[in-house]
N, C-alpha and C positions, 0 to 999 in steps of 0.2 A: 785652467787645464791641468790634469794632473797628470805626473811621468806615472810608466807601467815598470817599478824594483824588478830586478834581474835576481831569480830565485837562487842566484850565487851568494849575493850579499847576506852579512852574516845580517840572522832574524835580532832587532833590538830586544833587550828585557824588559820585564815589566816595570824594573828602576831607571831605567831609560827613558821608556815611556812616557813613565809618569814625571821626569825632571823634565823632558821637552813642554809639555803640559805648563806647567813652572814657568817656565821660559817665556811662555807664549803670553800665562794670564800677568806676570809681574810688569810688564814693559804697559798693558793696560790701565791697572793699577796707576801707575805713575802718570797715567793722561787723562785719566779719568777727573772730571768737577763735581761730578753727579754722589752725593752722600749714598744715596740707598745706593746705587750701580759702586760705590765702594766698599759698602758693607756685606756687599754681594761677592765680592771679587777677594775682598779679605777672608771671607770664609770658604771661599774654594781652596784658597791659596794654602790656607791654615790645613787644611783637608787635605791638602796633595803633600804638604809637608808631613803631615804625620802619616800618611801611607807610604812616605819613604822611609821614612824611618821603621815601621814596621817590616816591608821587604829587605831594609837591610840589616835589622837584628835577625831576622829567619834564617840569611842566607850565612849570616856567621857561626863559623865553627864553635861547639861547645866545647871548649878546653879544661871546665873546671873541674877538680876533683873532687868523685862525690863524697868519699872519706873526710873531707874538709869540711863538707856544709853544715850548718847546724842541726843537731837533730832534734826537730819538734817534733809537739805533734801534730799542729798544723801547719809545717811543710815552710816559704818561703813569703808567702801572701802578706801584706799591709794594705793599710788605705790610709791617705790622706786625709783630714778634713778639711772642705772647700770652703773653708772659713777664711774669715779675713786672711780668718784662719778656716769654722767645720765648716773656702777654697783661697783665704789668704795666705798658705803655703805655698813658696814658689817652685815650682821643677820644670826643667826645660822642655820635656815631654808633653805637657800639655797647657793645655791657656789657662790664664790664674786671673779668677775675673772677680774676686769676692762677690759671687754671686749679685752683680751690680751690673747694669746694661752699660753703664760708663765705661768700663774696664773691657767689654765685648773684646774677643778676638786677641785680648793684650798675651802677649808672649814671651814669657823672662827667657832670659839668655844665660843663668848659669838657675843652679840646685840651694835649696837651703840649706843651712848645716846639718840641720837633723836629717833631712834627705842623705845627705852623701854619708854620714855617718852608720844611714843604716841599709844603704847601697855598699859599703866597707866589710857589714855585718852578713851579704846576699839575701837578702831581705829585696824586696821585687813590688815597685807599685803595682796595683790593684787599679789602681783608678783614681778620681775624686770627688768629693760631693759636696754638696752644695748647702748654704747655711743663711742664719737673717742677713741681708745685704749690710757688707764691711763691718759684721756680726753687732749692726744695732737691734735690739731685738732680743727677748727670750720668748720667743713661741715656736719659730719654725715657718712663722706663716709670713713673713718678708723677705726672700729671695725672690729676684728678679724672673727667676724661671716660675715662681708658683709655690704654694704652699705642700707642706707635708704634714701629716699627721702620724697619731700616736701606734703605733704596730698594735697593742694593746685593744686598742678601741681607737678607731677611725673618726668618732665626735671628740675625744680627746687632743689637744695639741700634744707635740713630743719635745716641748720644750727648746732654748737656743741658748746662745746663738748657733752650740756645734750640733744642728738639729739634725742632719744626714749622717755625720758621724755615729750618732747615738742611734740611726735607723738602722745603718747595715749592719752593725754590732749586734744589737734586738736581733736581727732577723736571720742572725750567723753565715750571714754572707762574708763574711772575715771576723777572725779572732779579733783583734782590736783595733783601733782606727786612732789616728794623730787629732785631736782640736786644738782649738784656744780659746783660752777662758783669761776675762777682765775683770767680771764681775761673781759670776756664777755661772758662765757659757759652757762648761764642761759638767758639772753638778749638778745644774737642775737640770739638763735632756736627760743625764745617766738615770735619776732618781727617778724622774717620769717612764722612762723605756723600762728602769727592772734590771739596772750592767753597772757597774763600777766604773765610777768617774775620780778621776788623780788630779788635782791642780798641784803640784808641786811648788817648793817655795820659790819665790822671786831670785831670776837668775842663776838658777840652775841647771837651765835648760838654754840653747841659744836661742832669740827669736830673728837673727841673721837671715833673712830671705824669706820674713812673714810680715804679710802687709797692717802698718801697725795699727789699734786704734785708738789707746793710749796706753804709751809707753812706759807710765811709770804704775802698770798696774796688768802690762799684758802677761800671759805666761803660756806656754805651750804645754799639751798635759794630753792624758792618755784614757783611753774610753776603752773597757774591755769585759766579758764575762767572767773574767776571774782575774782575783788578785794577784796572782803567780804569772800572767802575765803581762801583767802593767809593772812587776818587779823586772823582770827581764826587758823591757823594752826601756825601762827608765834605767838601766844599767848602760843601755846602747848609748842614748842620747844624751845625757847630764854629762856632758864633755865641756873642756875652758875651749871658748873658740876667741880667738883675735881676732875678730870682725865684732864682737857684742862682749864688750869690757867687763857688763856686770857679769858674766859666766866663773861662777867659783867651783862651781862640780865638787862640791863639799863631802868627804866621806865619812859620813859618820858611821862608826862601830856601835851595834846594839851589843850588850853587857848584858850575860843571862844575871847576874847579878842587880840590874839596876832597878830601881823600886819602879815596883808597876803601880801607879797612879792614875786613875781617870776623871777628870772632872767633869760635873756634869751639871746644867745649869736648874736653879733650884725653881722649883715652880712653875717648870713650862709647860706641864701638864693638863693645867687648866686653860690651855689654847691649843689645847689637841681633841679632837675628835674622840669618845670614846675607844672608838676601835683602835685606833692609832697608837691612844695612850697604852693601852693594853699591849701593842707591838710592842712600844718604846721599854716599856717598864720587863717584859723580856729579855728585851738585847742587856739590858743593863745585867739582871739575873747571872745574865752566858757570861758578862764581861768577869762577875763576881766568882762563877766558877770558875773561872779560868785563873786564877789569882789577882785578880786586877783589886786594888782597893778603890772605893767609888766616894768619889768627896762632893758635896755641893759647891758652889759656886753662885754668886751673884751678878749680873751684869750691869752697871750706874745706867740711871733711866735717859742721864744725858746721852750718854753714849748710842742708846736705841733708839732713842729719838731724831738721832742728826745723823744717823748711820748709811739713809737709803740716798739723803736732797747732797750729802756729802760726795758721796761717789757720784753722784749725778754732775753735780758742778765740774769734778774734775772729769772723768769722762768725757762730757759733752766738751768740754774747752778741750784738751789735748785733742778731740775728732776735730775742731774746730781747723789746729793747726797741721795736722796730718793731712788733711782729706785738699788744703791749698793747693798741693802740688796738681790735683785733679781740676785740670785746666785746658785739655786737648792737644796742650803742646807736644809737653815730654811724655804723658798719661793719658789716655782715655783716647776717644772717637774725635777726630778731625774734621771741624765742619766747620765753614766758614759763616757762621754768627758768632754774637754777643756770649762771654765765655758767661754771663750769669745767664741768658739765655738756656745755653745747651747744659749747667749743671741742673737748671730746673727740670730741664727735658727729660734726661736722662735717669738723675739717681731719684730713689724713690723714697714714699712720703714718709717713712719713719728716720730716715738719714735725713730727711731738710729738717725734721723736727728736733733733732739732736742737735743740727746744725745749728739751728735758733737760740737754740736753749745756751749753748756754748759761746755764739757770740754776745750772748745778753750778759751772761757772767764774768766774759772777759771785758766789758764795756764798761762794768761798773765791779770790777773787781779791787779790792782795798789792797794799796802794794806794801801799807805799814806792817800786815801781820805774814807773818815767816810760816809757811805748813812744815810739819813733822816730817822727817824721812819714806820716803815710800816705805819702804821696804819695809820698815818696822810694820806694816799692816800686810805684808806680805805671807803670809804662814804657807804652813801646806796643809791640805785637805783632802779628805776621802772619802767619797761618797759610796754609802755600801748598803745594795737591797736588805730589805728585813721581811718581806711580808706583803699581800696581797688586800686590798680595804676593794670590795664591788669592783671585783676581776682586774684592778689596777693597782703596780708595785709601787712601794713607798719606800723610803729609805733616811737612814742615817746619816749627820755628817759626823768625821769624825776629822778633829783639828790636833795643829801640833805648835808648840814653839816653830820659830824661823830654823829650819836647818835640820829641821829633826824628822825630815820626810821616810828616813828608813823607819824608825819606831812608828809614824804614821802606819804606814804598810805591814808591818810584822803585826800590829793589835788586826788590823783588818783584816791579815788572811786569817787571825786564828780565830775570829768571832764571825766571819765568811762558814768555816769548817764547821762551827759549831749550830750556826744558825742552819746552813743548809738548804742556802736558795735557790729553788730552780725558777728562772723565767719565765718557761713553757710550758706552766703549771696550771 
């Protein structure tokens, strides 16, 4: 039986409301046995938490000064990439699921550093998106939500693993968007979509509050239209944070003085496409006018040879050890089976294959021989459109010594300017 409120009482709000709401479904929550009837009750729950929080950002006064805010010219907007990183970025605002049904509904309870860094800056999430599951994967077509494809051409993949990042970017729904790149997860979606992809050097950037997938090769990097500003947003973030030790936020001074040099490697030509080669031998042209002097280079065959099964091994072993913690306890969905049971269930088939792959190399790995330092393979790199081959963009990479991320970006915005790419073209 319900009482009849005496039209005196004061009327509740809609923050009200919706915390009673709260009230009602969490106390079920906690008696619930029933897995689906909790994966049902967690996404309500998730759902009414973040409709409070939006009634309570509305209801708050606007204090800030607008003389203060930065002035772009695209205004305050960013995105995320839903990557381990392109959704392994954690922000307390919304669920951070690396695009992985394991992680469903998980919900960090503070910001990454590069988050609060560029919340510091009034810089304002956009949202997030979604990327290959715990960014194993360069296609785009392994997120647990479903595949994406190439803005370009829809039979095309758009490359990964920060495959949504590189989509909203393409399709200028935001100037630039945050991923992360291990391998080439930021570089190849950029070069496939036709937008400038940054992998900056190892440690530069924090990766404090990005779920990792191995460590000693991860790096948080910037997806954008234009080079001017992936300069600026990497000016935000390249901060030392006390949470991620290797952060050195290194400032190096470009020297109008300093010899301009480009190397470029000899004979790659004859594994380019005609049309391609034709771009490539271009860019080279622009680099020449511009003062650049252009040297050959050789690269030892050994080197190119052990270059892909190399990173493969480490790769797959650090996912090996990272992805442990992914057990239902402190991580993932709660359900009372066999915890090899529910990783089968749950994560999907290019993460078990990694997963394989990793513990087969940790199983028979040789403990007599020492590896090199990461880092030292750590450079920075910038991925920059050149030209369109059958209506789809191709691009350049262009690399640096360790540390020398600004001269990176200076050669790129000036052969950006001279090449002259539009996207949309």
């Amino acid at each position: 039986m319900f009482g009849v409120c005496s039209d005196k009482r004061p009327k509740k709000s809609e923050v009200e409301i919706e915390k009673d709401k709260l009230n009602t479904l969490k106390p079920k929550l906690e008696k619930s046995s029933d897995s689906h009837e909790k994966e049902n009750l967690q996404s309500k729950i998730r759902e009414t938490e973040n409709h409070i929080r939006e009634l309570e950002n509305k209801d708050k006064p606007n204090n800030s000064n607008k003389s203060e805010q930065p002035k772009t010219e695209y205004g305050k907007l960013f995105l995320v990439g839903a990557v381990i990183l392109s959704a392994t970025i954690l922000i307390s605002e919304f669920a951070t699921t690396a695009s992985s049904k394991f992680l469903n509904y998980f919900q960090p309870s503070q910001d990454a550093f590069v988050i609060e860094l560029l919340e510091k800056k009034q810089r304002i999430l956009s949202g997030k998106t979604i990327l290959d599951e715990f960014a194993c994967g360069g296609t785009g077509l392994h997120a647990s939500t479903g595949p994406i494809f190439n803005p370009h051409n829809s039979a095309c993949i758009v490359g990964g693993s920060s495959s949504g990042s590189a989509w909203v970017v393409t399709e200028n729904l935001v100037p630039w968007a945050l991923g992360h790149d291990t391998g080439d997860s930021i570089r190849r979606p950029a070069s496939y979509c036709g937008i400038v992809g940054f992998k900056p050097s190892y440690g530069l950037i924090s990766r404090s509050g990005v779920i990792p997938m191995a460590s000693s090769l991860d790096t948080v990097g910037i997806l954008a239209q234009k080079t001017q500003d992936i300069k600026s947003v990497f000016a935000i973030i390249s901060q030392k944070d006390p949470h991620d030790l290797l952060t050195t936020a290194t400032k190096n001074k470009i020297l109008s003085h300093q010899k301009n040099k480009v190397a470029v490697v000899a004979g790659i030509e004859k594994y380019l496409p005609s049309e391609l080669s034709d771009l490539y031998h271009v860019s080279i042209k622009k680099l020449e006018k511009l003062g650049y002097t252009i040297e050959k280079i050789t690269i030892p065959k050994k080197i190119r040879e052990h270059l892909q099964i190399t990173y493969l091994i480490l790769c797959s072993s650090e996912l090996v050890s990272h992805l442990n913690s992914l057990q239902g306890i402190t991580y993932g969905i709660k359900e009372n089976i066999n915890v090899n049971h529910k990783r089968s269930k749950h994560l999907g088939e290019i993460v078990k294959q990694r997963l394989l792959i990793g513990a087969y190399f940790l199983e028979n790995q040789d403990t007599n021989n020492t590896a090199p330092p990461a880092a030292n393979f750590n450079h920075s790199f910038s991925g920059l459109p050149i030209g369109f081959i059958n209506d789809l963009p191709v691009s350049i990479n262009i690399n640096s010594n360790y540390g020398k991320d600004k001269r990176v970006l200076k050669i790129a915005e000036e052969l950006e300017k001279e090449i002259n790419f539009s996207p949309n073209e």
